[in-house]
C-alpha positions in Angstrom: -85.6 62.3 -72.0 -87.8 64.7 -69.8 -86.9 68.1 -68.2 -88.8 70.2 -65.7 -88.8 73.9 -66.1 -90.3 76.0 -63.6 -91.0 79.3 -63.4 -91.7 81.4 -59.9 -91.0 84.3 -57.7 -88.7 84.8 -54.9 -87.8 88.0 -53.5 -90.4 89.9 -56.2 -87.9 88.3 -58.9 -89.0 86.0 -61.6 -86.4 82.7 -61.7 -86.7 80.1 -63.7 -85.3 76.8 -62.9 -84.7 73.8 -65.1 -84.6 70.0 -63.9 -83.4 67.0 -66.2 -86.3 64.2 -65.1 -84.6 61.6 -67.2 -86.8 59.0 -69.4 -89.7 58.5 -66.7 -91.0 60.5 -63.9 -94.2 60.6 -61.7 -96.7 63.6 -61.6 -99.2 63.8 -59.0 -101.7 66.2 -58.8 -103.3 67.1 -55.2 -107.1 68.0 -54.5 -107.6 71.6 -53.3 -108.5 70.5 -50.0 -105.7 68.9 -49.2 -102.6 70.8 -50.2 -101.8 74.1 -48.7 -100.9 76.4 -52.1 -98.8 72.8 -53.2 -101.1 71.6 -56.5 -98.9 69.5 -57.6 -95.6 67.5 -57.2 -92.8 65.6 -59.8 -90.8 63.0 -58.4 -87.7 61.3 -60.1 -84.7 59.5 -59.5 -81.6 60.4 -60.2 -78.4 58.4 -59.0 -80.5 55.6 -57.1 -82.1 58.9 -54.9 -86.0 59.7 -55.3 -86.2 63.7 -55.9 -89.3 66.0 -55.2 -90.3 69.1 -56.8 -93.7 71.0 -55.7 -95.5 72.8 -57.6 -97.4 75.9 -55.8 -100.3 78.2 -57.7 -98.0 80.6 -58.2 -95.7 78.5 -60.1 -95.6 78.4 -64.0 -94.8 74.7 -64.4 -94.2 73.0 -67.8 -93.0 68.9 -68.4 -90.6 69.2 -71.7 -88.1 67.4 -74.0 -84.7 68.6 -73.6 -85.1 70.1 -77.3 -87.4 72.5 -75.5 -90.6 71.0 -77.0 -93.7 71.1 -74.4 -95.1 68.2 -73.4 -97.5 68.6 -70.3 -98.2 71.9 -69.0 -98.2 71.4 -65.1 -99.7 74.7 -64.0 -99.5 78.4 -65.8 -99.6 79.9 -62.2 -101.6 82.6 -61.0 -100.1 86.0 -60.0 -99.1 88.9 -61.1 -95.8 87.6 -62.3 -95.4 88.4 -66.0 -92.1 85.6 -68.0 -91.0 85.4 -71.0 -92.2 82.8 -73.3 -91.3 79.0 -72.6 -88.7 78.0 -75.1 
């Protein structure tokens, strides 16, 4: 089993959000040209329903177990934003 946890800022806060992905999911990066600040996006289905999740520069993005264990880092973002340590 899979988990998304992202890290961002809204509002000057830092929030970090966590996603259960389930056994499989689909990563798709975009070029630079293309996306406007989106680099990336996760899709997975949950209950028969496709879910999206975008991934912007800012974002600190990581693909983990649901023991907490790293697998794919997605995007360590790129701001001023200062978070604690994925765990």
């Amino acid at each position: 089993m899979y988990a998304l946890k992202l890290i961002t800022e809204r509002n000057g806060r830092s929030v970090e959000e966590s996603w259960i992905l389930g056994d499989m999911y689909r990563l798709e990066f975009f070029p630079k040209d293309v996306a406007d600040n989106v680099i990336a996006r996760v899709e997975h289905s949950q209950n028969g329903n496709l879910i999206n999740h975008d991934i912007k520069k800012t974002d600190q993005a990581y693909i983990t177990t649901l023991t907490g264990d790293t697998v794919r880092t997605v995007c360590r973002g790129r701001s001023g934003l200062v978070a604690g340590p994925i765990q």
